[in-house]
N, C-alpha and C positions, 0 to 999 in steps of 0.2 A: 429486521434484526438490529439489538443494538452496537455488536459490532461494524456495522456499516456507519456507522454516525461519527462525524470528524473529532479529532480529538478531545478528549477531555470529557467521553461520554461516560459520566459516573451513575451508575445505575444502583440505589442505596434500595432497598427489596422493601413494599410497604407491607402492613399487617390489613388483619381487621378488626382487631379487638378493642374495647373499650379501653383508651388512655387516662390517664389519671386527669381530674378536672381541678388540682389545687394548682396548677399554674397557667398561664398568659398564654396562647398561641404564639408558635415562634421565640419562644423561650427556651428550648429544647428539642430534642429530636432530630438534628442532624448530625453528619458521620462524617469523620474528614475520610482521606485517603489511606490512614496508616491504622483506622477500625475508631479512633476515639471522637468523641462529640466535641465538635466545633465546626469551622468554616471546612470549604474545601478541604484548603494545604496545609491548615493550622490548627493546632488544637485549642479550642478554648476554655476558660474556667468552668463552665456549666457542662451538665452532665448529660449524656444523649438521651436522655430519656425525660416521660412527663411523671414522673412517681415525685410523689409527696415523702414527708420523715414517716411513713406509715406505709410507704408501697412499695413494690417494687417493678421495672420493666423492664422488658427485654428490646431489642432492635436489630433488625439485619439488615445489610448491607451487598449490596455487585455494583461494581465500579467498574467502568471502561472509560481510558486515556489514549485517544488516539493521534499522535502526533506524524509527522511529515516521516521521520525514521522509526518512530519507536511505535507501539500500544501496550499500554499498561490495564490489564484486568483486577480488579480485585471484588476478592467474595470475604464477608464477614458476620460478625455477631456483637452485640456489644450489650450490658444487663448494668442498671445501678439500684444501689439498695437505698431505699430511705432518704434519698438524695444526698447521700454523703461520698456513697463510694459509687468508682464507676470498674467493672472489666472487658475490656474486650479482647477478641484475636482477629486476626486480618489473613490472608492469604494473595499474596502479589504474585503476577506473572508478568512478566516485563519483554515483549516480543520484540526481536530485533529485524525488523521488517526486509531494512536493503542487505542485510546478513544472512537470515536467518538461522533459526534457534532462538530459544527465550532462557529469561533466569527468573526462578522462583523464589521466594524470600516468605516467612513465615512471622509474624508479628505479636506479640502479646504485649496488653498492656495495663496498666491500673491509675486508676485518680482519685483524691482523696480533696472532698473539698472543707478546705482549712476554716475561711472565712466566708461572712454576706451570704446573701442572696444578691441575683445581678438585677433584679429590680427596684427591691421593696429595701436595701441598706444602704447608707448614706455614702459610705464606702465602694468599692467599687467586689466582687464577690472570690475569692482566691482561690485556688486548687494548685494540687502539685501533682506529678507525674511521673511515670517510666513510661520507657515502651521499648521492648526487649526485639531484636530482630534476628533472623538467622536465615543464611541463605540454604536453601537445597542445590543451587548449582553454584559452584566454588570457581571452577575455571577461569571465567573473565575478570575474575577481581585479583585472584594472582597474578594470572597475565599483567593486568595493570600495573601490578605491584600492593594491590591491597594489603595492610598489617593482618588484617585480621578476618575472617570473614562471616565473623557475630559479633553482636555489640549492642551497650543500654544506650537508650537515651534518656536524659534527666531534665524535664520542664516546672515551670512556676509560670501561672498565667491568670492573669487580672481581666476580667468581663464585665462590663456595667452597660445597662440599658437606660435612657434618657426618658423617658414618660414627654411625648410633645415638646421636645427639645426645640425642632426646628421646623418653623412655619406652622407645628403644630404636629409634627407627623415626629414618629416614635426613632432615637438616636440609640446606636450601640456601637461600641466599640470593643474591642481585646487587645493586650498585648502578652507577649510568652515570649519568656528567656530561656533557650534551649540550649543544653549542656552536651552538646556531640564529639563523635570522632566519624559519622556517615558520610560515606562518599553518596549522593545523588540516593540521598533518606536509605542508603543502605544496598540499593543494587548492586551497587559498586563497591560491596565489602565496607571496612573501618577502617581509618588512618593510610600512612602511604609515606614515601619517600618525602614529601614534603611537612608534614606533621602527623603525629600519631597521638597525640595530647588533648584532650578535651578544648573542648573553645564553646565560648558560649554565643551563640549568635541570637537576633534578636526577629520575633515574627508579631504580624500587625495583622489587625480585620478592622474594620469601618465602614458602615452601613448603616439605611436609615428605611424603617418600614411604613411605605406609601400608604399603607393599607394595614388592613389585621391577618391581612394571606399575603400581599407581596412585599417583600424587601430588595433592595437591590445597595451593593459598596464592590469593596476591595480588598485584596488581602495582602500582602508582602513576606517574604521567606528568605532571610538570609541562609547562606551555604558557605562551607568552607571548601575549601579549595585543596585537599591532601593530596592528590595523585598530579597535579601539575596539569592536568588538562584543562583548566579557564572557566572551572567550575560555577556556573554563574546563579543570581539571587532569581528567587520566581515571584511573579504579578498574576493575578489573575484578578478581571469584572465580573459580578455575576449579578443576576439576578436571581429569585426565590419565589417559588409560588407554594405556600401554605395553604390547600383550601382548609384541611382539618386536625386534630390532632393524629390521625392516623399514619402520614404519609405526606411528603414535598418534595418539590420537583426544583430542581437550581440546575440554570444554566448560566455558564458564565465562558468568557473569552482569555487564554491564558498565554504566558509569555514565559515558557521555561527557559528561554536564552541556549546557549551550548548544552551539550548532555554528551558526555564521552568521545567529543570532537566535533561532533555534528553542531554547526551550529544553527539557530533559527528555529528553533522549536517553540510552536506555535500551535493551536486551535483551540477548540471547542470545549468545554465541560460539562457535562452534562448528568444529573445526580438524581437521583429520584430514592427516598428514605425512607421508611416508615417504622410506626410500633408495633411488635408484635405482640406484646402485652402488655 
C-alpha cells in the first residue's frame, strides 16, 4: 500500500496512451504537490504535459506525504492546450497523525506560458500563474488565527535546460517568484496576526539528467511566516526515473523543518506521474 511508505510518498497516477513525440523525454510530465507541472514543491515554467502547439494532454496525479506528525494525500488532474496554457485542480488531505482528524483543501489552477521554449531559446522559457486554494475544513486555521481561509496564489517562473552543460550530461534549472498570503501552502488558512499582506517569496529547482530516464537536484521553497509559529523554508533531494513518455517515478528526501509547532519534519517523497493523453 502506498500509504505505508515514509514520507513524501507522491504517487502522480500514470496513463497508457500515446504522448506527444514533439518534445525531449523529461521535458514535461511531472506534477508538483499543489496539481501544477514542475518539481515536487515547486512549480515550474513548462507545462505538465508532452503536447506540441497542435496537441493537447491530459495528466493525473495521487500524491502521498508522510511525515513523523503529519500525512499529506493528494489526488489530481492536470490538461494543457497547445503548449501554451496549462489547468489543473488538486484535492489535499492533510492527516493530523499524533491528533488526529485531517483538513482538506481544494486547489485550482492555471499557466500561461509567456515566453521560450526551456530547451530550444536562448532565453530561459517564462510562464505565469495562479493557483486558487480553499479549505473544506475551516477550524484549525481560525483556531490559529488564520485571516482568511481561501486565497490566490500569484507565480512568474523561469525554466531553462542546458543541452550537455556538464561533463556532458543534460543541466536544468527553474526559479519562481510567488506572490502569497498561505500559511504551510494553505492548510493553515491565509494570513494571520503577523501578516496578512501578500509577500513575495522566492522558490528554486536544480538538477542535472545522468541519462535520458534518470535525473536527480534539488528544490528550495521559501515560506512566510503569518501566524507566528516559525514557519520554516522546505528542501527537498530527489531523484527521477523517466523510462517513457507515459509515466515517472521521483523519489526524493525532504526537509519541511517545523509545521504548526512540530518540529523536524522529515522523510521520504515519493511520486510516480503519468500522461493520460
Amino acid at each position: 500500500m502506498l500509504s505505508s511508505v515514509l514520507f513524501g510518498a507522491s504517487l502522480l497516477a500514470s496513463a497508457c496512451v500515446a504522448a506527444a513525440d514533439g518534445k525531449l523525454i523529461g521535458t514535461a510530465g511531472l506534477v508538483q504537490v499543489e496539481g501544477a507541472g514542475g518539481g515536487g514543491i515547486v512549480p515550474w515554467a513548462i507545462l505538465s504535459g508532452y503536447d506540441t502547439d497542435q496537441q493537447i494532454s491530459i495528466s493525473g496525479v495521487a500524491t502521498q506525504v508522510d511525515l513523523d506528525d503529519y500525512r499529506l494525500n493528494v489526488i489530481g488532474a492536470s490538461a494543457s492546450f497547445y503548449d501554451r496554457v496549462e489547468i489543473s485542480a488538486a484535492h489535499q488531505r492533510f492527516d493530523l497523525k499524533s491528533l488526529g482528524g485531517d483538513i482538506k483543501q481544494n486547489i485550482f489552477g492555471v499557466k500561461y506560458r509567456l515566453y521560450g521554449d526551456a530547451v530550444y531559446s536562448s532565453w530561459p522559457q517564462l510562464s505565469v500563474g495562479l493557483q486558487h486554494k480553499r479549505l473544506e475544513d475551516k477550524a484549525i486555521a481560525n483556531l490559529l488565527g488564520a485571516a482568511d481561509t481561501s486565497g490566490t496564489d500569484f507565480y512568474l517562473a523561469a525554466t531553462k535546460i542546458h543541452l550537455g552543460a556538464i561533463a556532458g550530461y543534460n543541466a536544468v534549472w527553474n526559479v519562481t517568484a510567488r506572490a502569497t498570503k498561505a500559511n504551510e501552502m494553505g492548510l493553515l488558512g491565509f494570513g494571520g496576526a503577523n501578516n496578512d499582506d501578500y509577500e513575495i517569496m522566492l522558490e528554486a529547482s536544480a538538477g542535472v539528467l545522468l541519462s535520458r530516464h534518470v535525473a536527480v537536484g534539488m528544490e528550495y521553497r521559501q515560506k512566510p511566516d503569518n501566524l507566528g509559529l516559525n514557519e520554516d523554508d522546505w528542501i527537498d533531494y530527489f531523484v527521477s526515473y523517466i523510462p517513457n513518455k507515459h509515466f515517472n517515478l521521483t523519489l526524493a528526501w525532504a526537509d519541511l523543518g517545523t509545521i504548526a509547532g512540530a518540529p523536524d519534519q522529515r522523510g521520504l517523497y515519493l511520486s510516480f506521474s503519468g500522461q493520460l493523453w
